[in-house]
VMD Tcl script that draws the C-alpha trace (Angstrom):
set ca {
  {99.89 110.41 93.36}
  {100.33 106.69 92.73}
  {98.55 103.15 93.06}
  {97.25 102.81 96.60}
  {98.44 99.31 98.32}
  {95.89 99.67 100.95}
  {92.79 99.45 98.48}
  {92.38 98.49 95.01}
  {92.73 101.99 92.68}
  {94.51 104.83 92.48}
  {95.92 107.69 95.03}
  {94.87 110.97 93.71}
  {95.59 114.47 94.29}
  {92.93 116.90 93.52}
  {94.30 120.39 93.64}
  {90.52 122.44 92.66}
  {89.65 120.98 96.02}
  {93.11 120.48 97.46}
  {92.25 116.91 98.72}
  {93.39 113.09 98.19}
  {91.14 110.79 96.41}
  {91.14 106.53 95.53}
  {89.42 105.53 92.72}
  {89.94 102.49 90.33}
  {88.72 104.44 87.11}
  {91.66 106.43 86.37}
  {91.58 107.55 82.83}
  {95.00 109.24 82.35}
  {95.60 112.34 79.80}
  {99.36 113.13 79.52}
  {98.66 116.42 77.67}
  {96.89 117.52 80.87}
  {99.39 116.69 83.18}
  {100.51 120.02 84.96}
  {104.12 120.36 86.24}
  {104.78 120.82 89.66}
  {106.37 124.60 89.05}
  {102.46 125.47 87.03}
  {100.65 123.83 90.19}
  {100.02 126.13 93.24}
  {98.23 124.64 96.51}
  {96.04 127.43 98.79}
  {96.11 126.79 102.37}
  {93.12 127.59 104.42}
  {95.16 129.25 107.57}
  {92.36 128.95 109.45}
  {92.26 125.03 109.71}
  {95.99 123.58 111.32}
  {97.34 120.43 109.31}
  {97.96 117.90 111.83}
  {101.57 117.27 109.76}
  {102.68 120.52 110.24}
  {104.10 119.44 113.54}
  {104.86 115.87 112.46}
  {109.18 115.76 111.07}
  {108.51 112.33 109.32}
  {105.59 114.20 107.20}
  {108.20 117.28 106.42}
  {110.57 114.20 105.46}
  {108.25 112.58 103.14}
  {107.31 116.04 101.60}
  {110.57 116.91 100.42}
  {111.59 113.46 99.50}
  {108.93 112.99 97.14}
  {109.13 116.63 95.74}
  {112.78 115.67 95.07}
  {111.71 112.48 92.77}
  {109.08 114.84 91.15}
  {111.68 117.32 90.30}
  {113.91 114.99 89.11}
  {111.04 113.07 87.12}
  {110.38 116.13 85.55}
  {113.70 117.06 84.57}
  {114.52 113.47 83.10}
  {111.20 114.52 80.65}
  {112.86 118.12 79.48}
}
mol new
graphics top color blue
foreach p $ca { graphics top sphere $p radius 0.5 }
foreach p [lrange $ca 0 end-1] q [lrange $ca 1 end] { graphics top cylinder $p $q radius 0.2 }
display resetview
């Protein structure tokens, strides 16, 4: 996800447990990078995500999908 300014490490998403992590060792392995259109995230319908109701969380969501996308499409 990205360097975390709050603590010293990284922001990361991991989808096998579909949660955010920090940690400071980070090894990175570009050949095992996934694409957002290979990654799929399950939703437990039985727990409600406080930012379902939240607009500015909606907002964030597609704004950083939209730099992902276009990331991804400066790499093709």
């Amino acid at each position: 996800m990205g360097y975390c300014d709050e603590k010293d490490g990284y922001r990361i998403w991991l989808p096998e447990i579909n949660q955010i992590v920090t940690s400071r060792d980070v090894l990175f392995k570009p050949e095992e990078i996934r694409l957002s259109s290979q990654m799929s995230v399950k939703a437990d319908s039985s727990e409600k995500n406080e930012e379902e109701d939240d607009p500015d969380a909606e907002e964030l969501r597609l704004e950083l999908n939209s730099q992902w996308t276009s990331k991804e499409a400066e790499c093709e």
